[in-house]
C-alpha positions in Angstrom: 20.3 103.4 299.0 17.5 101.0 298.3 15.6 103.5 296.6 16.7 105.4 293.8 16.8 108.9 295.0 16.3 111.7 292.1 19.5 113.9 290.9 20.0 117.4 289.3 23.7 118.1 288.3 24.0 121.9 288.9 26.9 123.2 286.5 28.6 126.6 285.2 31.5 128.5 285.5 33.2 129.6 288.1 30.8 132.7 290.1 27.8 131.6 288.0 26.1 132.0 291.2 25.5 127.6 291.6 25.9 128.4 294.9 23.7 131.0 296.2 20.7 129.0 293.5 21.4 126.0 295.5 20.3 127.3 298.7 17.4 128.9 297.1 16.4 125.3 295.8 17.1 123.7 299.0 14.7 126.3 301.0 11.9 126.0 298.4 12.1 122.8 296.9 13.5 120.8 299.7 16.2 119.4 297.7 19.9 118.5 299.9 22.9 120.3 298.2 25.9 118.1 297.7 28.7 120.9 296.4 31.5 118.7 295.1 33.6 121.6 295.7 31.9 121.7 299.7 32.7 117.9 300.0 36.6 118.2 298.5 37.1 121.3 300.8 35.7 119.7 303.8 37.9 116.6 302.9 40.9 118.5 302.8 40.9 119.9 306.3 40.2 116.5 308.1 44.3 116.1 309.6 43.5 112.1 308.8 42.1 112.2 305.9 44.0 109.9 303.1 43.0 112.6 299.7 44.2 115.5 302.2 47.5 116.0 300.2 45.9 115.1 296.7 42.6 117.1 296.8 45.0 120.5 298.4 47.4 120.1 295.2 44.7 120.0 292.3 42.7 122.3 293.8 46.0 124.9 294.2 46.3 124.5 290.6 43.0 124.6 289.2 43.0 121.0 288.6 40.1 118.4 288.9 40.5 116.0 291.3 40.4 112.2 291.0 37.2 111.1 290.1 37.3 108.2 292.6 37.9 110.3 295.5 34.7 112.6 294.5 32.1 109.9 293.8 33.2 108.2 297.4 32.7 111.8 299.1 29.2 112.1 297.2 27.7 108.1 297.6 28.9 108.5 301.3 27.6 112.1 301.8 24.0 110.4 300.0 23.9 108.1 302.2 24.9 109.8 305.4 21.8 111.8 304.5 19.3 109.1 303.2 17.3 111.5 301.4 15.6 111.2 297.7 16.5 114.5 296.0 20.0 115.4 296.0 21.5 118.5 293.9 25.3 117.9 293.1 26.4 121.1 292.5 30.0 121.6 290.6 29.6 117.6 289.0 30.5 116.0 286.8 33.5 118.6 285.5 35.4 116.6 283.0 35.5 113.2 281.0 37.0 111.0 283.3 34.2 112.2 285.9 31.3 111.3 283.8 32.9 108.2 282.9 33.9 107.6 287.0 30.1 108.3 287.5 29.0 106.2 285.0 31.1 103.4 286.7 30.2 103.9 289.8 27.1 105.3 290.5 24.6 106.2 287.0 22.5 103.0 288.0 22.0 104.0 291.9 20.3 107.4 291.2 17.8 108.9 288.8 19.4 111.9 287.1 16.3 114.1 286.1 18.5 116.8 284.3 21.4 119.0 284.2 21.0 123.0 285.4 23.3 124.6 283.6 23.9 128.3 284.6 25.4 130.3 281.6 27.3 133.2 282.8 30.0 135.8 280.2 33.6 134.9 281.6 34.0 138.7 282.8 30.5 138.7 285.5 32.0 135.6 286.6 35.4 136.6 287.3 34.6 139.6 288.6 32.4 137.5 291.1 34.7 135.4 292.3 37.2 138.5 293.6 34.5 140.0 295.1 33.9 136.9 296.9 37.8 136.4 297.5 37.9 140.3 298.5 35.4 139.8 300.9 36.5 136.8 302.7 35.4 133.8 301.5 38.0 131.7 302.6 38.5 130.0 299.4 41.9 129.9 298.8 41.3 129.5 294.8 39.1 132.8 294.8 42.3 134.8 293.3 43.0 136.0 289.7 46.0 133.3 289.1 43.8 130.6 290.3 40.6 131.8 288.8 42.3 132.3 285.0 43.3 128.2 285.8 39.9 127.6 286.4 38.7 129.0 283.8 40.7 127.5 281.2 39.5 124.1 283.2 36.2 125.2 282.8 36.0 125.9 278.8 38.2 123.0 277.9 37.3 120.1 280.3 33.6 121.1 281.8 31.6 122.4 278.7 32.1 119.1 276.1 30.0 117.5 279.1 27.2 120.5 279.1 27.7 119.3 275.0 27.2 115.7 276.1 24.5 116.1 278.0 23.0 118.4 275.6 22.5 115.5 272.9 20.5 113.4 275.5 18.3 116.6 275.8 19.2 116.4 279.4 20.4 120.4 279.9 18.0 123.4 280.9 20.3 126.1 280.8 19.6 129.4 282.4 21.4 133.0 282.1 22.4 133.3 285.0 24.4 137.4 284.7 21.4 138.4 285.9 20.4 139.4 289.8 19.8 136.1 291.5 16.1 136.5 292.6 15.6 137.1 288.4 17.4 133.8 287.5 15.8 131.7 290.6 12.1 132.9 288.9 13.7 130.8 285.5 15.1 128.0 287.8 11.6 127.8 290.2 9.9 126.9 287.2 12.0 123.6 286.5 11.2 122.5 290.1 7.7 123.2 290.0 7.6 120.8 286.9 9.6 117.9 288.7 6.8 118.3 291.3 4.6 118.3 288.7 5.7 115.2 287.5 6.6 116.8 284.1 9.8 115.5 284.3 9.8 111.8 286.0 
């Protein structure tokens, strides 16, 4: 990457809706969505992958995964693409992955801000197993695994919305409401990247 290409972190809970904003931000704003979650996933079903057996066990149990193994998928899914506006959507979760990024990749990118999408525990839950309920695949999209998550979520995820928070680096957004509603709130932090508001 020989230029610097521009970041959002995209974080909430589980079934904040990160997701469905992403593609939203992609179609309007031209951004490329990086789902940690996607790239963990994707990792897991290659037959020769070396994580394969890791990422499948933390992910069972609600666990973060090794922050080495994410920050590889993301620098080689960044550069695979070559683009200058990436949104990694479901990063950084815990300590040890903001410290991993830090490491290994803060000085190669431009993070522009943290999206944080605030959602009451209940909407997202009840998201989730809708999602689960209709097919999604996911094999973590079921109560035991969501109530994990969860309790990852509170304890590990939000001291780094806190840490962020005191670099004046989070625009948070409630996102309980319908997603067109919350996009409206999320348009308007795009527009002023464009703007140059934000560089």
């Amino acid at each position: 990457m020989s230029v610097k290409p521009n970041i959002v972190f995209v974080l909430g809970g589980p079934g904040a809706g990160k997701g469905t904003q992403c593609e939203k931000i992609v179609e309007r704003f031209h951004f490329v969505h990086l789902s940690a979650g996607d790239l963990l996933r994707q990792e897991r079903s290659k037959k020769n992958s070396q994580y394969r057996e890791t990422i499948e066990q933390h992910i069972q149990q609600g666990k973060i995964v090794p922050v080495e193994i994410t920050c590889s998928l993301l620098e080689n899914a960044m550069n695979e693409d070559g683009g200058c506006k990436f949104l990694i959507d479901g990063f950084p979760r815990n300590q040890d992955n903001l410290d991993g990024w830090n490491r290994t990749m803060a000085d190669k990118v431009n993070l522009k801000f943290v999206l944080f999408f605030e959602c009451a525990q209940e909407t997202c839950i009840k998201r989730c197993l809708k999602r689960g309920a209709a097919g999604s695949g996911r094999s973590d999209d079921n109560e035991e695994s969501l109530k994990k998550r969860i309790v990852t979520y509170v304890t590990e995820t939000m001291p780094i919305i806190e840490h962020y928070k005191k670099q004046d680096l989070v625009k948070s957004v409630d996102a309980s409401r319908a997603p067109d509603e919350v996009f409206e709130d999320v348009s308007k932090l795009f527009e002023d990247i464009q703007d140059g508001k934000l560089i």
